[in-house]
N, C-alpha and C positions, 0 to 999 in steps of 0.2 A: 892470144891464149892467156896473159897475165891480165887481159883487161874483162874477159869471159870470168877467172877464177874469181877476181877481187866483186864483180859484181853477185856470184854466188855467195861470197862470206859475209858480203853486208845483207842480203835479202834475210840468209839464216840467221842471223845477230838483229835484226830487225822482229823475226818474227818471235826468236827467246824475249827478246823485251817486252814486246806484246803480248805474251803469252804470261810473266811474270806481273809486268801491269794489271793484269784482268783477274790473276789469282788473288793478287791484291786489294784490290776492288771491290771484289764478290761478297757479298754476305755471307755470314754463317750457315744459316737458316732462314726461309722464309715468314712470314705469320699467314697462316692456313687462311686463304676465302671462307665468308661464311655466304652459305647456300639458301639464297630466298626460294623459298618456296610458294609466294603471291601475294597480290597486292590487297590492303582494302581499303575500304574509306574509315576513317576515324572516327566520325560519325556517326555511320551505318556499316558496323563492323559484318554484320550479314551481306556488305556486298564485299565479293571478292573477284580480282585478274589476274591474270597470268602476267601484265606485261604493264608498268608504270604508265602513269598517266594524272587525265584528272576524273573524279566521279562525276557522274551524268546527272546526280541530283544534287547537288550541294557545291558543285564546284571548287571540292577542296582538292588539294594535291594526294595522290593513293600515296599509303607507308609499307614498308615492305615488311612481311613475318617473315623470321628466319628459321631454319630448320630448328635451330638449337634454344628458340623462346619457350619458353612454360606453357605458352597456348598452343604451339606448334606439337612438343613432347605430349601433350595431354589428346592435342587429334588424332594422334599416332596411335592412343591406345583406345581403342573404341570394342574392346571384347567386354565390358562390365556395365560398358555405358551406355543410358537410354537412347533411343533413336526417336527425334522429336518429330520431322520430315525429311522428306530429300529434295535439293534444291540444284538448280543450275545458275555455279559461280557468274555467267555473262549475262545472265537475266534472273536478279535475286526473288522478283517477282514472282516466277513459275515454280512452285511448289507441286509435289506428289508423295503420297501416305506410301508410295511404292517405288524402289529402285527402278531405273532403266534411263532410256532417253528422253530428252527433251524432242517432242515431235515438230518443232518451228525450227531447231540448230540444229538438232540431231548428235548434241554434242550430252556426254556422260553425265547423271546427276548424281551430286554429293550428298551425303551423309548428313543432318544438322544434329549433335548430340546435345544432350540436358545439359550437359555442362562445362560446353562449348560456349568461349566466350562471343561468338561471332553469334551467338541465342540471345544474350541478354537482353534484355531490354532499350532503347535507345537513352541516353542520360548514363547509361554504368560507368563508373571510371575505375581507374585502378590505384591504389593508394600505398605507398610505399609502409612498413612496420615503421620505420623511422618516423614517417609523417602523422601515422596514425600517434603514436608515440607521443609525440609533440601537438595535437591538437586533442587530445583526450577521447580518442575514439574507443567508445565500450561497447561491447555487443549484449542481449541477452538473446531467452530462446521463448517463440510462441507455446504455449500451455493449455491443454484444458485445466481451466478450471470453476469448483461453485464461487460464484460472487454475490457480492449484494447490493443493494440501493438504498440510498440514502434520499429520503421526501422532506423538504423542509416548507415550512410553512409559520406563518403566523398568527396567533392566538390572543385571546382576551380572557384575560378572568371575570369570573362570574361567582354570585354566589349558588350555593347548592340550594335550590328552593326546599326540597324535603327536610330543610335545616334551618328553616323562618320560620318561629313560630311568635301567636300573636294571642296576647294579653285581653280578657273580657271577664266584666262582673255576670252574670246572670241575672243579678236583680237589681234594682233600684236602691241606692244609697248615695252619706256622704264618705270622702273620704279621710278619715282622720290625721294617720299620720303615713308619710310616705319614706321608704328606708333606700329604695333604690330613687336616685333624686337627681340625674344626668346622663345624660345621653354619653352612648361610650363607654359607660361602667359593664366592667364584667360583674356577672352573674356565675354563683352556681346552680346546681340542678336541688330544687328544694330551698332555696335562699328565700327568706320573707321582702314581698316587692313593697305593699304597702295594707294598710286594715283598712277595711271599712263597717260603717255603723249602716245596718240595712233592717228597718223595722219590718220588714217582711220574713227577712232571715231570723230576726229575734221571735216573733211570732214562731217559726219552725220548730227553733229550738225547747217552746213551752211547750207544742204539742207531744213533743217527743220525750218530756220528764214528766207530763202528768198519763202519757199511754203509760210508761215505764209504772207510776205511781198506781194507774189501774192493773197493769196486769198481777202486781206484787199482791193487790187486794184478791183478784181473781183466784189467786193461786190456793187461798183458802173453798173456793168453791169448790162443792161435789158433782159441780156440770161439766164434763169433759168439751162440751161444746164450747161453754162461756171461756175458760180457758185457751178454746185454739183462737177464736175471737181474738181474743186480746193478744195473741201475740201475731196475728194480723195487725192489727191495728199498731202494735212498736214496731211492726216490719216496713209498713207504709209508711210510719213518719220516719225510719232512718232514712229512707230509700228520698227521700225529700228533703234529707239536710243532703244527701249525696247530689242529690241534680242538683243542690245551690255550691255542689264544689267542695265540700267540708271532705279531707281528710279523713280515711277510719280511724288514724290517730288523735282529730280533733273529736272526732264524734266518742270514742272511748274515752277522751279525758272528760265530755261531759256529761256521759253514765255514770262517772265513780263521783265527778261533782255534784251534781244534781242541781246545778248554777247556771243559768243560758248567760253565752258571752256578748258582750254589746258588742265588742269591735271585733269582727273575724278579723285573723291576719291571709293573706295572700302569699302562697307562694311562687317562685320561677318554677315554669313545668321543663323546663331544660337548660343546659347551661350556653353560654355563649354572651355576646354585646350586648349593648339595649341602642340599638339605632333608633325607636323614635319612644317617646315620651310625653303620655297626654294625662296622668298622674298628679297632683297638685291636692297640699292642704285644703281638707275643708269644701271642696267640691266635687257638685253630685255627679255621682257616676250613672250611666245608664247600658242597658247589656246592650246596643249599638253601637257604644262607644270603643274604639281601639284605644285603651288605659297603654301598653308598652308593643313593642317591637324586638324580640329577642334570635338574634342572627347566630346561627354556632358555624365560623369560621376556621373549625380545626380540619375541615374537609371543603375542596372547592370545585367549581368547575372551570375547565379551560374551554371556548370556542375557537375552534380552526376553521379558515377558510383556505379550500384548498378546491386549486383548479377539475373540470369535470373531467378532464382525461387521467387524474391524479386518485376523486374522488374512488374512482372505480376500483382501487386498489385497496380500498381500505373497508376494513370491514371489524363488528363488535367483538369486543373480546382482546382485539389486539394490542400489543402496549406502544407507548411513544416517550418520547425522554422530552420535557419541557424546564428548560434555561431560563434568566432572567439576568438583569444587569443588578438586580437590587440583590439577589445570590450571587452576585459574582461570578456567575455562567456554572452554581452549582448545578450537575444536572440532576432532576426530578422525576421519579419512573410514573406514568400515569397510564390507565387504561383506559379505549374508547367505548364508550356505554350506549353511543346511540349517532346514526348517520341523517343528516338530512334528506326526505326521502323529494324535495325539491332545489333546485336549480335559482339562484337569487339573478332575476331577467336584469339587472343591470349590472352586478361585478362577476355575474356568469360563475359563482363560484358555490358549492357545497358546504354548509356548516356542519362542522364535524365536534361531535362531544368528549371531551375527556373528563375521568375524575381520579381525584388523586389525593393525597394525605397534604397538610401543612403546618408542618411542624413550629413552630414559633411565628405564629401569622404571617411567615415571609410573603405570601403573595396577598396581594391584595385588591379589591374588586375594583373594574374596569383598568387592571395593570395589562401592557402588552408583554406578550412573552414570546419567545420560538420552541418549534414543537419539529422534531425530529420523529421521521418512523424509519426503520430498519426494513427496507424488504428485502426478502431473502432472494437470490434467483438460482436458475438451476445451470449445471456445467456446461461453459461457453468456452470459446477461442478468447483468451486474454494475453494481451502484454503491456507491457510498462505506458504509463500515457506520455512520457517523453520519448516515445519513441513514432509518437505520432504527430508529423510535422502538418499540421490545419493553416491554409491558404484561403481559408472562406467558400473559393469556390470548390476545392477539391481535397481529398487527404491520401499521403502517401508516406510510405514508411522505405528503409535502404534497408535491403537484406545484404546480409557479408556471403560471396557467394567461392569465399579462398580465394586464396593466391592474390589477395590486398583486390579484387575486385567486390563494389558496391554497386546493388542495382537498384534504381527505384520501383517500387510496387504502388500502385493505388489501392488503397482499403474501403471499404464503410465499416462505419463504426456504432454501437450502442449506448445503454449506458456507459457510466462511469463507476467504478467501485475505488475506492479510493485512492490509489494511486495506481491504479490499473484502470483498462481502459477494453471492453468486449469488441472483439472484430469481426464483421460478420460477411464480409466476402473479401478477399486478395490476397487472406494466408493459410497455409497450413499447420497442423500443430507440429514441433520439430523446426520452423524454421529460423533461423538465429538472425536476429535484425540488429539493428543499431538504435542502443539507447541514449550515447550521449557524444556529441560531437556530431550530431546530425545535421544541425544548420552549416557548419560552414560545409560538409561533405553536400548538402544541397545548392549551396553556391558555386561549388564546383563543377558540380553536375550541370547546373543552367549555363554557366557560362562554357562549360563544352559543347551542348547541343546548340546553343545560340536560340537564332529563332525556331529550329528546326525541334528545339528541345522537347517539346508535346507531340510530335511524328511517333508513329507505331507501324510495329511491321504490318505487311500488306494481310488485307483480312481474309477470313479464312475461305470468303466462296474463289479465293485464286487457286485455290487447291486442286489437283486433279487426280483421280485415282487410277 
């Protein structure tokens, strides 16, 4: 009986201990499971499973979403959000524009929404604020807007042919004294260039003091005829000092003289250089001879040669802004006066005319220049041009698509307007890209897709309605 009792008070003392042990023990509180809701490939976040593993195309290890991720809370809420297709998690392949089943498993299709990360594109990564932070990631946003273009091309100076003009006696003479005497000398407009002594011009001048002398006799007559006569006859010999070039102001000073002069003087009919110079004491001039060369250089013209796909853009009328190194890159506004209406069969290019003011002879003939045109164009899809990463073969931009995810887009592109740059298919207006911090978020991006990194999801004839 005492060896029955003693064995019941050590069982009960045993089990208090044990029971005191284990309250001991115990934890306060646990930390709550968190609840995967399925697997996917890293990768190819469009593929999705129910149950850990490796993916069938890439053979990386599946990562598990948990109920309580950002991507997970955002699939949950699918009342606002677009509906891209519907898909089946075990065969990301089999796509349909309509809910139901998959007719090969028979198993439920899901949902793909707009802005659903498991949509993105392959290459998205996600980027912490911290890291953006620290790599200088800036966003802007696609625009319409009008831009313009900029044609650059190269040019020659020329002189303005309607602004050569050229020196000739009409008659036969010597030349006595010469006042413009070097080549290079400016001239102005009515300057004395040099006289000559022209016994044919001297002759002119008697016939035309002794008409003057008849008709003054005439004037005493009572023949109304004889009178018109005679002022025929001083009408004919002025008009005869005038084809030898005499001035009305020289021919009126030799009306009040009644003196013919031996040596006419010559004047510049325009102002400008004397480029050439065949003028010289004491020698005979003949009216085949070119006497000077008189170039007025306060107007010139530029020659541009510009490509024919370039040509076609240009048209008279329009202005161009032409630079020089000898201006300092002043620029100089000129207008084009005239397009070449042929094609030059060996540099394949169109000359194109300008003309334009210059002010202190700064340009000067056969000087090269550049020649700038403005073309205007009309409202396109633009954004930043650094936000346009060029690979030679291809161009792609990272749109921010929230919650630190970046995805890559493929664009084409057009011109350029100065630090923008026209897109003409891969964006829409509205959408917020990445202007700066783009290369290494592209490094990022290649080395997550690996080789796979140019894969795209399956195309669209897998679709089924």
């Amino acid at each position: 009986m005492k060896r029955a009792l003693a064995a019941i008070t050590l069982t009960a003392a045993a089990f208090a201990g044990g029971w005191f042990a284990s309250r001991r023990s115990a934890p306060v509180s646990q930390a709550p499971q968190r609840k995967v809701l399925h697997y996917i490939d890293p990768m190819h976040p469009w593929y999705k499973s129910d149950k850990p593993g490796i993916a069938p195309d890439c053979n990386m290890a599946l990562v598990p979403v948990y109920e309580d991720d950002a991507a997970a809370k955002q699939a949950r809420q699918p009342d606002n959000r677009k509906v891209l297709y519907y898909y089946d998690p075990q065969q990301p392949a089999y796509r349909s524009n309509n809910p139901g089943l998959n007719p090969e498993t028979g198993d439920d299709l899901v949902p793909m929404y707009e802005n659903d990360p498991a949509s993105f594109s392959p290459g998205t990564i996600q980027i912490s604020t911290e890291k953006q932070q620290l790599i200088g990631v800036k966003t802007g946003v696609a625009e319409i807007a009008s831009g313009s273009r900029t044609l650059r091309a190269v040019g020659k100076v020329t002189i303005d042919e309607r602004r050569v003009h050229h020196v000739h006696s009409r008659t036969e003479g010597w030349i006595e004294t010469v006042h413009a005497d070097y080549v290079g000398r400016p001239v102005k407009h009515g300057e004395r260039l040099f006289t000559l002594y022209s016994p044919e011009l001297f002759a002119s001048q008697q016939e035309f003091l002794l008409a003057l002398r008849a008709r003054e006799t005439m004037q005493r007559s009572s023949r109304e005829e004889d009178r018109r006569q005679m002022d025929s006859l001083v009408a004919a010999a002025r008009h005869r000092l005038e084809q030898w070039e005499l001035t009305p102001q020289q021919i009126s000073e030799l009306e009040q003289s009644r003196k013919p002069v031996r040596e006419i003087p010559f004047y510049s009919p325009h102002a400008g250089l004397i480029t050439v110079r065949n003028a010289f004491p004491h020698q005979m001039a003949k009216p085949d001879m070119e006497l000077y060369t008189i170039v007025d250089y306060s107007r010139v013209w530029v020659i541009a040669d510009l490509y024919e796909y370039e040509a076609s853009e240009i048209r008279p009328g329009m202005t161009g802004m032409v630079t020089s190194s000898y201006t300092q890159g002043r620029p100089m506004q000129a207008r084009v006066t005239f397009v070449q209406p042929e094609v030059d069969p060996m540099t394949r290019t169109v000359k194109v005319r300008l003309e334009l003011d210059n002010p202190g002879l700064a340009l000067k003939p056969d000087m090269f220049v550049d020649v700038e045109f403005r073309l205007a164009r009309p409202k396109q899809l633009m954004v930043p041009a650094s936000a346009v990463l060029d690979s030679g073969l291809r161009k792609r931009v990272f749109i921010d698509r929230g919650e630190g995810y970046f995805e890559p887009r493929e664009v084409e592109t057009s011109e350029t307007s100065g630090d923008r740059i026209a897109i003409v298919k891969g964006l829409r207006a509205g959408d917020r890209i990445v202007v700066s911090g783009n290369f290494l978020i592209d490094s990022e991006s290649q080395l997550k897709s690996g080789a796979q990194r140019d894969a795209t999801p399956p195309p669209a004839e897998h679709r089924h309605d």
